[in-house]
VEXPADREN-218175 format. One line per field, with one value per residue: residue number from 1; residue in three letters; x, y, z of N, C-alpha, C, CB in turn. Coordinates in steps of 0.05 Angstrom, whole numbers, plus 5000, padded with zeros to 4 digits. Atoms other than C-alpha are relative to their C-alpha. Glycine has a CB too. Layout:
BEGIN
i <- (NUM/...)
aa <- (Ala/...)
n_u <- (X/...)
n_v <- (Y/...)
n_w <- (Z/...)
ca_u <- (X/...)
ca_v <- (Y/...)
ca_w <- (Z/...)
c_u <- (X/...)
c_v <- (Y/...)
c_w <- (Z/...)
cb_u <- (X/...)
cb_v <- (Y/...)
cb_w <- (Z/...)
This chain:
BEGIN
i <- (1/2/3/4/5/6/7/8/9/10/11/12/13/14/15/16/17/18/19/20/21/22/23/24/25/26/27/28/29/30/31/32/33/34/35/36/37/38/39/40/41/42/43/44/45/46/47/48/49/50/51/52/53/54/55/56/57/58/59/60/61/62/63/64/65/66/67/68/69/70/71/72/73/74/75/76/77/78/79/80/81/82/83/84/85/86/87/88/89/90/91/92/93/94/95/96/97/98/99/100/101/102/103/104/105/106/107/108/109/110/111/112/113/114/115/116/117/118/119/120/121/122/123/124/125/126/127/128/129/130/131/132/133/134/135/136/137/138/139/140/141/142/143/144/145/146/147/148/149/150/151/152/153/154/155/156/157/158/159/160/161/162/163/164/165/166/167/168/169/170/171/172/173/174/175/176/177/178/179/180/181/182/183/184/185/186/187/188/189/190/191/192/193/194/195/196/197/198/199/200/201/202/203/204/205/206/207/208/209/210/211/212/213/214/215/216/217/218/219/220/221/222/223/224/225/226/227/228/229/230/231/232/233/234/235/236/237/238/239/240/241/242/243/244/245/246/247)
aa <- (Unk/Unk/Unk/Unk/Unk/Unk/Unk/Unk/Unk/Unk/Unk/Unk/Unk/Unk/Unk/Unk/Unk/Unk/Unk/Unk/Unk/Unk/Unk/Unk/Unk/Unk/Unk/Unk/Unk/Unk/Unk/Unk/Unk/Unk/Unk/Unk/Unk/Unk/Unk/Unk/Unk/Unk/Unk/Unk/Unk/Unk/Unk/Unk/Unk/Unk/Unk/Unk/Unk/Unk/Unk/Unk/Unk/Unk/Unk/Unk/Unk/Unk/Unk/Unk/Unk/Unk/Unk/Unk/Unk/Unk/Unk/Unk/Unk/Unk/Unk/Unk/Unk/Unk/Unk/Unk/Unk/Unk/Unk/Unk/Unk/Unk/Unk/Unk/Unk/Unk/Unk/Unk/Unk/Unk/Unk/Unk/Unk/Unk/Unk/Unk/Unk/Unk/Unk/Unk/Unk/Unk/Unk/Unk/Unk/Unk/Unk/Unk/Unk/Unk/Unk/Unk/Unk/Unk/Unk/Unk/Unk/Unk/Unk/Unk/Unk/Unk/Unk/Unk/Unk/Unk/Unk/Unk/Unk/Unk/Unk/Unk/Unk/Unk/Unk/Unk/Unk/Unk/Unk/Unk/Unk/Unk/Unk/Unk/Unk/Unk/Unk/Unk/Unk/Unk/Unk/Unk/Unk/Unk/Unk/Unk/Unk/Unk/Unk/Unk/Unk/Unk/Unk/Unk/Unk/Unk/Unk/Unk/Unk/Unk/Unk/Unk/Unk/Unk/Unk/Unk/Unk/Unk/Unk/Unk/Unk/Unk/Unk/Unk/Unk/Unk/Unk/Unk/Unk/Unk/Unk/Unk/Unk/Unk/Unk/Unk/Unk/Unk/Unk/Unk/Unk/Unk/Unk/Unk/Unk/Unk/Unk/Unk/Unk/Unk/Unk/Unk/Unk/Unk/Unk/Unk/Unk/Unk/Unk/Unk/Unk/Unk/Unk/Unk/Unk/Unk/Unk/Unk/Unk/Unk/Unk/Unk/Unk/Unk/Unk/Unk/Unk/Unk/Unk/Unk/Unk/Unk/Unk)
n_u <- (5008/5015/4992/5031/5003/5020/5005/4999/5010/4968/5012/5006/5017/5002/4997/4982/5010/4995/4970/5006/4986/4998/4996/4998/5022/4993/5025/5012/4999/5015/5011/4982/4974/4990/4992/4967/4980/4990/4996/4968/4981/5000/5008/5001/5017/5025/5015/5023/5008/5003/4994/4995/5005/5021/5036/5014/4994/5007/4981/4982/5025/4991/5017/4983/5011/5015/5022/4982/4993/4984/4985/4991/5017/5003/4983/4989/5002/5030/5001/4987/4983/4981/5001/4997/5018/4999/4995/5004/5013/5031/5007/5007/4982/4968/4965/4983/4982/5017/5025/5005/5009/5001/5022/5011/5025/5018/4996/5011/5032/5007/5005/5026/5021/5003/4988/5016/5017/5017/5034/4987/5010/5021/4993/4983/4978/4994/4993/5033/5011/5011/4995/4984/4999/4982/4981/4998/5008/4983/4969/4980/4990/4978/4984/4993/4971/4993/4986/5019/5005/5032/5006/4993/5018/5020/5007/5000/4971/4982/5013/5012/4974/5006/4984/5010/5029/4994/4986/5001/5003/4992/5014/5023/4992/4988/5037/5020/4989/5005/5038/5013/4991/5016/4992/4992/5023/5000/5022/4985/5020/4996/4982/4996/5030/4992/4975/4989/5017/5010/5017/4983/4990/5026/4998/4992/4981/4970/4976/5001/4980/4967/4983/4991/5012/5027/5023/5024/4998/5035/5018/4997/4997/5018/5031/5005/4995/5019/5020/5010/5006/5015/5017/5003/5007/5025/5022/5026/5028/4991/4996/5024/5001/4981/5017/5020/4988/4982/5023)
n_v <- (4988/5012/4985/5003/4989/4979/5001/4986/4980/4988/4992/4964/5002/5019/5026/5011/5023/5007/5011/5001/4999/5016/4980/5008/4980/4983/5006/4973/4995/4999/4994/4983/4997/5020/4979/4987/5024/5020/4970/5001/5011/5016/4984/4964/4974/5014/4976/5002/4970/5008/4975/4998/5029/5001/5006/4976/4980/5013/5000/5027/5030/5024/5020/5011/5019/4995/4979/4965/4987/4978/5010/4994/5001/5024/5018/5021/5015/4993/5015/5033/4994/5018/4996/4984/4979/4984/4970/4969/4974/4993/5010/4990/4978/5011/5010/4981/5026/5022/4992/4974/4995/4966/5007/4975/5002/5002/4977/4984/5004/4984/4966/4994/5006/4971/5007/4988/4971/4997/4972/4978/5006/4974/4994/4976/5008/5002/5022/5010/5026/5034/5019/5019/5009/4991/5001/5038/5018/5002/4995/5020/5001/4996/5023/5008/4990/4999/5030/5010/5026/5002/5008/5022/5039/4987/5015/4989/4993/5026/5011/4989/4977/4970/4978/4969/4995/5006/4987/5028/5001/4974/4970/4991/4988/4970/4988/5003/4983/4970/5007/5007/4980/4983/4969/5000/4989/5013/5018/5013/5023/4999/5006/5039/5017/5010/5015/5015/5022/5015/5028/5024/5005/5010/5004/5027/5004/5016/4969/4997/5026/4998/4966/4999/4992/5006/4971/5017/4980/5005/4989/4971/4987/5013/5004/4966/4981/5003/4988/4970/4995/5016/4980/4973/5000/5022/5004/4984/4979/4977/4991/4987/4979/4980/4987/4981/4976/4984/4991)
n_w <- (5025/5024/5032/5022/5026/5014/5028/5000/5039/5008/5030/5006/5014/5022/4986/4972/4978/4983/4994/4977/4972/4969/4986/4967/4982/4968/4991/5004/5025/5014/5042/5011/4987/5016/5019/4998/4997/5027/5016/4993/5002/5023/5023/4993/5024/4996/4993/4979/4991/4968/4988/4976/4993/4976/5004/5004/5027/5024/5017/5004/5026/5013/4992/4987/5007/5021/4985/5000/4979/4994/4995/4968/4979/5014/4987/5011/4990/5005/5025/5007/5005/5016/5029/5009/4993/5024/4992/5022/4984/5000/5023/5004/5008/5016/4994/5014/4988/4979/4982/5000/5018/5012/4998/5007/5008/4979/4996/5023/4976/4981/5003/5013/4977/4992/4974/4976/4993/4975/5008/4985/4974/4985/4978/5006/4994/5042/4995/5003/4991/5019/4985/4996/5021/5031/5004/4994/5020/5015/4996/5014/5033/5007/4998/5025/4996/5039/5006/5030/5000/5000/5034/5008/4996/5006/5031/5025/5009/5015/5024/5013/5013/5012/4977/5017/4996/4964/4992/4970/4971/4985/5002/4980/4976/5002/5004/4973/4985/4994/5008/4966/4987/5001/5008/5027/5019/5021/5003/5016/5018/5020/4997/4982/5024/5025/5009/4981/5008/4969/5006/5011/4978/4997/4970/4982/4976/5000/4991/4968/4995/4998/4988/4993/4975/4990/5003/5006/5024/5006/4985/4985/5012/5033/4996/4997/5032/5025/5001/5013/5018/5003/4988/5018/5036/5013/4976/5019/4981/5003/5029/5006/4983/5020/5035/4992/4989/5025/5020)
ca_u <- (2072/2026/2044/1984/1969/1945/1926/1935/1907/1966/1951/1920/1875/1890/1886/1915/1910/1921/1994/2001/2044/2070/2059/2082/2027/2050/2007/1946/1956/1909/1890/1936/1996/2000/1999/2056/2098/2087/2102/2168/2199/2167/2133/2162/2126/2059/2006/1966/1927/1929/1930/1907/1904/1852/1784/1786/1808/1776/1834/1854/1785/1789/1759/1777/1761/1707/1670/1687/1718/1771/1835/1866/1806/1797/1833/1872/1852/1780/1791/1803/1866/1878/1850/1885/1861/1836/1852/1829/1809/1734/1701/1664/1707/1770/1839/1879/1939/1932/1887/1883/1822/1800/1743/1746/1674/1642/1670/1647/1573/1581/1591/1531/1483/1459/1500/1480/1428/1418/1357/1372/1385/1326/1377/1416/1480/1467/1460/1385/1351/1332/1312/1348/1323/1341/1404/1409/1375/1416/1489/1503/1511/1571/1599/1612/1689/1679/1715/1653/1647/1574/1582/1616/1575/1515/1483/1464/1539/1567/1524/1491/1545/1494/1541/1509/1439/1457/1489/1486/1487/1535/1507/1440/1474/1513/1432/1397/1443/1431/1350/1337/1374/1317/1366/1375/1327/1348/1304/1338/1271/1274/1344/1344/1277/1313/1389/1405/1363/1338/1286/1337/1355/1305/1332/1369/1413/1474/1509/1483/1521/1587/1589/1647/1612/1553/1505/1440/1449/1374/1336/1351/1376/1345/1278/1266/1287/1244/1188/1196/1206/1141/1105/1124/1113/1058/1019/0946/0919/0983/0981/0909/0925/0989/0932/0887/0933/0969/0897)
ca_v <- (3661/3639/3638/3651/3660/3726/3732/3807/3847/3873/3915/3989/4011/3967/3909/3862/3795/3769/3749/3709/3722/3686/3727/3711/3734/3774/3767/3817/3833/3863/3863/3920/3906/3844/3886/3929/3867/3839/3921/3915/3856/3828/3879/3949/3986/3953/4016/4022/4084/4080/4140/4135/4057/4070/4054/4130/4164/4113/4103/4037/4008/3942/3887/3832/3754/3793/3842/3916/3927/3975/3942/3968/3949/3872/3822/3770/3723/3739/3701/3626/3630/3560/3584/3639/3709/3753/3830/3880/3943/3967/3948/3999/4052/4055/4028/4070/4020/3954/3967/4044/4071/4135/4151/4224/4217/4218/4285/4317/4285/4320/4393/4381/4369/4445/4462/4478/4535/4564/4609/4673/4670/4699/4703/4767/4725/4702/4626/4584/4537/4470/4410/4361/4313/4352/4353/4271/4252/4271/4264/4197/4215/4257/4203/4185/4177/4171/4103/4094/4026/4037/4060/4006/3943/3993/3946/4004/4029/3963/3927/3971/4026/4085/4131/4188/4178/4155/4190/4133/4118/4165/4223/4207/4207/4279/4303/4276/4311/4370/4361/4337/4401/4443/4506/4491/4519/4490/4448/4387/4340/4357/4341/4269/4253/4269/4283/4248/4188/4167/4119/4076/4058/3995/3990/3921/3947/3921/3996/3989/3921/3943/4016/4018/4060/4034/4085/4058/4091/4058/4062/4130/4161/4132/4115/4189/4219/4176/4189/4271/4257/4212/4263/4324/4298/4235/4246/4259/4305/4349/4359/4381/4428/4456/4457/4499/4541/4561/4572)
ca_w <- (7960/7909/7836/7787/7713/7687/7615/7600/7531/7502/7435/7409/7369/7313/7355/7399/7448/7503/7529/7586/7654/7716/7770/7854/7889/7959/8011/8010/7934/7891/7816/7803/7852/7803/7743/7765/7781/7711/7686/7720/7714/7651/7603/7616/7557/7589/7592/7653/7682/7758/7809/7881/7894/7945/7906/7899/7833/7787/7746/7745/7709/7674/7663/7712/7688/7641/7693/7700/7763/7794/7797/7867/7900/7866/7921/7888/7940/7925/7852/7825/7819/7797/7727/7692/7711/7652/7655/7597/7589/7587/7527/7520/7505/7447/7466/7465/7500/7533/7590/7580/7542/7507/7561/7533/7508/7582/7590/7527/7557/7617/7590/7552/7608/7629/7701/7771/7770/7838/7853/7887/7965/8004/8064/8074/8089/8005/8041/8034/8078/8059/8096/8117/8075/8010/8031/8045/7984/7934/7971/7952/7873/7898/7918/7843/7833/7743/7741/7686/7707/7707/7633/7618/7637/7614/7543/7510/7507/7500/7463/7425/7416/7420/7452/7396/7435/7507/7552/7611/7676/7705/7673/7698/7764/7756/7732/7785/7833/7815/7791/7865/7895/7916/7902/7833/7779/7721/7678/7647/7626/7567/7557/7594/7543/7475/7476/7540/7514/7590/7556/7527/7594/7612/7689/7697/7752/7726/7733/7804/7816/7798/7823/7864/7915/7921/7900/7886/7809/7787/7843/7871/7803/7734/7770/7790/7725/7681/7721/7718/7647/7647/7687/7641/7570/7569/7640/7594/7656/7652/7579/7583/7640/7596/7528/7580/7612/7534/7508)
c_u <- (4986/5003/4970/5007/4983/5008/4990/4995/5016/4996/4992/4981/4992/5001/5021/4989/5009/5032/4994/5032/5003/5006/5007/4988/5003/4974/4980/5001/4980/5002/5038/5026/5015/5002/5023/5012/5009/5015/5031/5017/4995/4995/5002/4982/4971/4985/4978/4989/4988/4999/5006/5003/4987/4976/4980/4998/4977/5013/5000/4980/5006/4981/5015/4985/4964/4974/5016/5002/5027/5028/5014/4972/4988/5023/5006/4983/4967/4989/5008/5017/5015/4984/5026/4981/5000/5007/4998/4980/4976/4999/4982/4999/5021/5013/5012/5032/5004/4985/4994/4979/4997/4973/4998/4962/4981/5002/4987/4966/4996/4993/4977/4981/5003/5007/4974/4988/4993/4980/5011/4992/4977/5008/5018/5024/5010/4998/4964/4992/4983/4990/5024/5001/4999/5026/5015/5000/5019/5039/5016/5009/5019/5025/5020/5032/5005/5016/4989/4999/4960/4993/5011/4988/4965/4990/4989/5024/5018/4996/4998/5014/4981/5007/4992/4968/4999/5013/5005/5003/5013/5000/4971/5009/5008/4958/4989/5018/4993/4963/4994/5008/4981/5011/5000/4969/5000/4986/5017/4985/4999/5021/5005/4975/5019/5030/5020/4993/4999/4986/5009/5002/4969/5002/5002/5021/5023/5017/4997/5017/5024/5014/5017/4990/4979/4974/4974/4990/4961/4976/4989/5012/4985/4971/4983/5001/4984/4976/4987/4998/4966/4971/4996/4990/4978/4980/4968/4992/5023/5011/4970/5001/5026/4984/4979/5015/5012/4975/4993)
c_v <- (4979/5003/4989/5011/5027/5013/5029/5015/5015/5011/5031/4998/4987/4970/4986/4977/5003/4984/4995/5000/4989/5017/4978/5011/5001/4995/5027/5023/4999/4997/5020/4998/4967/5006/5019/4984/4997/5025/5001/4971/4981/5016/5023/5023/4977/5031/4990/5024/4988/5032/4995/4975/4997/4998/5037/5022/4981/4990/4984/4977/4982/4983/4966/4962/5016/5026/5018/5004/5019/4981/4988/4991/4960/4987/4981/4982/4991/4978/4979/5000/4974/4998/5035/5031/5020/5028/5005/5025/4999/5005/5022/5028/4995/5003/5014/4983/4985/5013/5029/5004/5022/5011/5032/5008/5005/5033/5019/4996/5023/5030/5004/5004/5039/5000/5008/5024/5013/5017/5023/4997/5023/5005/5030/4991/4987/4958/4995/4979/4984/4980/4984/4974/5003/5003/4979/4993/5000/4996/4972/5001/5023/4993/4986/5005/4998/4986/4998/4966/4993/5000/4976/4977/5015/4984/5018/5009/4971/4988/5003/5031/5032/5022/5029/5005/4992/5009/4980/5003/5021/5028/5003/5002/5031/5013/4997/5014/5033/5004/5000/5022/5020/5027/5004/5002/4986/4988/4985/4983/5000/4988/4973/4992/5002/5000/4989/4965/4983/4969/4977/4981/4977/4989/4969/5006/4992/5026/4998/4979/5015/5031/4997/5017/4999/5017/4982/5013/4996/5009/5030/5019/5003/5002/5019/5012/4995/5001/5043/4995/4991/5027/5034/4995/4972/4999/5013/5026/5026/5012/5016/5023/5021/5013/5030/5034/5022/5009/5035)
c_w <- (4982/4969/4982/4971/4990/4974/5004/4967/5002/4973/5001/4987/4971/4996/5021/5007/5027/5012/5035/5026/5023/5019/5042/5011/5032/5009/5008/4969/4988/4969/4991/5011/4977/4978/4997/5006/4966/4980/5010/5002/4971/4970/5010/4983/5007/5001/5017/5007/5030/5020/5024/5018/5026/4986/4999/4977/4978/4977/4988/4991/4985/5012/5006/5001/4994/5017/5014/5027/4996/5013/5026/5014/4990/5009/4973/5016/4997/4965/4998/4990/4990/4969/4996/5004/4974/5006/4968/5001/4993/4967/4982/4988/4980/5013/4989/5000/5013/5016/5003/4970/4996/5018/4994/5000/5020/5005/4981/5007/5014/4993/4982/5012/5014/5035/5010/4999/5027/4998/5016/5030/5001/5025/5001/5003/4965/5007/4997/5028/4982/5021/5006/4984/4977/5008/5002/4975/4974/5002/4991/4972/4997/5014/4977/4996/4957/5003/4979/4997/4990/4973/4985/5000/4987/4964/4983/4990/4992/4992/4970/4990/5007/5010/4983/5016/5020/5017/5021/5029/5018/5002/5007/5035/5007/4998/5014/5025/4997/4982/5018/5009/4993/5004/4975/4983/4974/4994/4977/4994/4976/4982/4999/4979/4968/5002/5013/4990/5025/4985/4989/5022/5017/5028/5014/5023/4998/5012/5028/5011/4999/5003/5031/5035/5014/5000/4981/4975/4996/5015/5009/4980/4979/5009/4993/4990/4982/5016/5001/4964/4991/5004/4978/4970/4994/5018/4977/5019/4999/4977/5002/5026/4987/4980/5021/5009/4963/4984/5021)
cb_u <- (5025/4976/5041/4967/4990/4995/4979/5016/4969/5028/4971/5022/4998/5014/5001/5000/5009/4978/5030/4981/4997/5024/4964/5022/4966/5010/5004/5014/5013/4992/4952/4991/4997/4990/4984/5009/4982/4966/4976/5004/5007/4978/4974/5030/5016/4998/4989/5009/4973/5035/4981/4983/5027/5000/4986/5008/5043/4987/5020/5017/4983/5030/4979/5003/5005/4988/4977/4981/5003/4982/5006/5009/4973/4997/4985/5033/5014/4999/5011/4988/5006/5005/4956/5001/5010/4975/5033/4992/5010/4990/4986/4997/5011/5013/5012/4999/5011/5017/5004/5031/4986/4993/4989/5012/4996/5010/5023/5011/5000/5020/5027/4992/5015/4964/5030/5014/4974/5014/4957/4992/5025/4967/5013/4997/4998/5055/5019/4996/4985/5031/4987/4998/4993/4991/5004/4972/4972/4990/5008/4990/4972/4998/4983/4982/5026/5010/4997/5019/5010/4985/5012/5016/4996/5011/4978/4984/5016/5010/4983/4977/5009/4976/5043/4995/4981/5010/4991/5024/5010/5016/5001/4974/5019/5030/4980/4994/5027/5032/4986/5012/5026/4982/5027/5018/5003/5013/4968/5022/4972/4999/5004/4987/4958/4989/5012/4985/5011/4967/4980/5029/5011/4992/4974/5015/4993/5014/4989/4970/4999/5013/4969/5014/5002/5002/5017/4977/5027/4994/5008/5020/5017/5008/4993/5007/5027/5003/4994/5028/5020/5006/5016/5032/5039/5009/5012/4966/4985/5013/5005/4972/5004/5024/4963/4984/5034/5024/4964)
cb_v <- (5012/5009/4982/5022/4980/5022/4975/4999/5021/4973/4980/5022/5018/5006/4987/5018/4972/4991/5027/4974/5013/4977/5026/5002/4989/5039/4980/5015/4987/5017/5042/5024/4995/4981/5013/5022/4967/4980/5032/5015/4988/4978/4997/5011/5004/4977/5017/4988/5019/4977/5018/5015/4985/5026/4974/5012/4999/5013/5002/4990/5009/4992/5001/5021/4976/4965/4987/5031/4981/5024/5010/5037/5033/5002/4984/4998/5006/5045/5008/4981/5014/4967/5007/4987/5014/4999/5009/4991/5028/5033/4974/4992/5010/5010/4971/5033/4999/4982/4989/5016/4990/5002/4982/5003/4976/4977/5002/4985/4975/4999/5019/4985/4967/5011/5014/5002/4997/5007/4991/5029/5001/4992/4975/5023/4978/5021/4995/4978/5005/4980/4988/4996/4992/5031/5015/4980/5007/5020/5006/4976/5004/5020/4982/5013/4971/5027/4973/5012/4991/5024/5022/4997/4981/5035/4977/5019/5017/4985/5003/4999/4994/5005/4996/4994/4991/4981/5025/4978/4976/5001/5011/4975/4985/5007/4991/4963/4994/5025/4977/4972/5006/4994/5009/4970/5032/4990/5014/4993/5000/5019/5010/4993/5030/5016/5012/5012/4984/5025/5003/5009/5034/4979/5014/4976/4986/4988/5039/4998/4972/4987/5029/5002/5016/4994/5036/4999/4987/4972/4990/4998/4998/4959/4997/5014/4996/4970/4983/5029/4990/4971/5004/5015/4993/4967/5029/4977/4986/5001/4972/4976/4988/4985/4959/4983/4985/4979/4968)
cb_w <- (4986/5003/4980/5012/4989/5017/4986/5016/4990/4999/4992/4983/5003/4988/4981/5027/4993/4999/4991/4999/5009/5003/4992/5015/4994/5001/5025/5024/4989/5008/4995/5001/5045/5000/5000/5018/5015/4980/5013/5030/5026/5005/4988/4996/4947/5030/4975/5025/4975/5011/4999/5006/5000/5020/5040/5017/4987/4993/5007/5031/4974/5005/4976/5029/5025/4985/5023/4985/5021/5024/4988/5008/4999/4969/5028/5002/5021/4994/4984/4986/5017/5016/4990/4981/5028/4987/5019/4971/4994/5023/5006/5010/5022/4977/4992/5020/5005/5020/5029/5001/4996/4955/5024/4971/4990/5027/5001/4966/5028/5018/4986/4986/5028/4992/5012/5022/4989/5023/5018/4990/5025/5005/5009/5016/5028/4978/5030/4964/5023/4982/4994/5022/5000/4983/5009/5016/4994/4989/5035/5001/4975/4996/5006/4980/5029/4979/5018/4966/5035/5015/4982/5008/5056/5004/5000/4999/5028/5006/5005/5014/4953/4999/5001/4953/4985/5006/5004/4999/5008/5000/4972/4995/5007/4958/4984/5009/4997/4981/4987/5022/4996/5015/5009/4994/4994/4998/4992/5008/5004/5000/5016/5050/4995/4975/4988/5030/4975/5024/4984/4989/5015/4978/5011/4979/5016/4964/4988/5013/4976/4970/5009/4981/5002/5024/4974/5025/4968/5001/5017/5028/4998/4989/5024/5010/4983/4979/5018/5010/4988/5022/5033/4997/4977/4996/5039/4996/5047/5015/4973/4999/5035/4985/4977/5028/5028/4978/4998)
């Protein structure tokens, strides 16, 4: 066994620090199996939010020596462990109690965003054909397990706070899932241009770094969104083919 230091944010919404812990690190111990150690034999009223400790609920977010990972899935052995290891929660969101935050706010997002529209089957069974590659392209963004890591390391939300005019990264993922689905009718450019605020979004990839599942959020989500928006509202040749057609 290995004994390490981890400096843990301890506090609410009216503040708080950091208190530090001597933990025996078992072998094959993650992030969070060292967190419930220090929850049972040192700080019982510790608040954590954990579920499936498989890298699959998203629960157990935090930020781990100062970058937003997923607890259960963040080796110990993987860290320098002859410093002190940091642990708090996502910054980006209010504290509600040590490492647990309020990420209500993502949710209230989502139901804003106009749902899945399908179009009416043209099969008699009520089923569509599609390719094969519409049904590829968009499968990795439901993959997404809403950890909100992505919103989290995201600089217009954590920086820049503008959670009234950003909707971020994981809601351009949810959108582009169903925008790319050539069953879906819906029209959400509009939307992703003013009260999604896509253009905020200036495509450093960080959300793509620390998505737990590896979904290529920028490339294959953001890219593709700001150019339908690009294409619907500033292309000059399809404004003068909208001025012709409305005349």
């Amino acid at each position: 066994m290995k004994t390490a230091t981890f400096k843990v944010w301890r506090g609410n919404s009216d503040g708080g620090d950091f208190q530090s812990y001597e933990v025996e690190l078992d072998h094959g111990y993650v992030v969070l199996d060292a967190i419930h150690q220090i929850q049972a034999e040192q700080a019982n009223d510790m608040a954590v939010r954990w579920n499936c400790k498989a890298g699959k609920c998203g629960s157990c977010s935090a930020e781990v020596n100062g970058q937003p990972r997923l607890m259960c899935m963040t080796r110990c052995d993987d860290l320098d462990l002859d410093k002190p290891v940091t642990v708090e929660p996502m910054r980006t969101f209010p504290v509600i109690k040590d490492l647990v935050t309020d990420v209500s706010w993502n949710y209230e997002v989502k139901a804003s965003i106009a749902k899945f529209a399908p179009k009416p089957s043209d099969q008699d069974d009520g089923t569509w054909y599609m390719e094969q590659y519409d049904v590829e392209r968009p499968q990795e963004f439901r993959k997404c397990i809403e950890c909100f890591l992505c919103q989290d390391v995201c600089h217009v939300l954590r920086d820049h706070h503008m959670h009234d005019e950003f909707a971020g990264p994981r809601h351009f993922v949810y959108t582009a899932n169903m925008e790319m689905n050539p069953i879906d009718v819906g029209d959400r450019v509009v939307s992703l241009r003013d009260e999604l605020g896509l253009g905020y979004c200036n495509i450093t990839k960080c959300c793509t770094k620390v998505c737990p599942e590896g979904i290529a959020i920028t490339d294959n989500a953001i890219i593709p969104l700001k150019e339908r928006v690009v294409d619907r509202s500033y292309d000059p040749i399809a404004a003068l083919i909208s001025m012709v057609k409305g005349g």
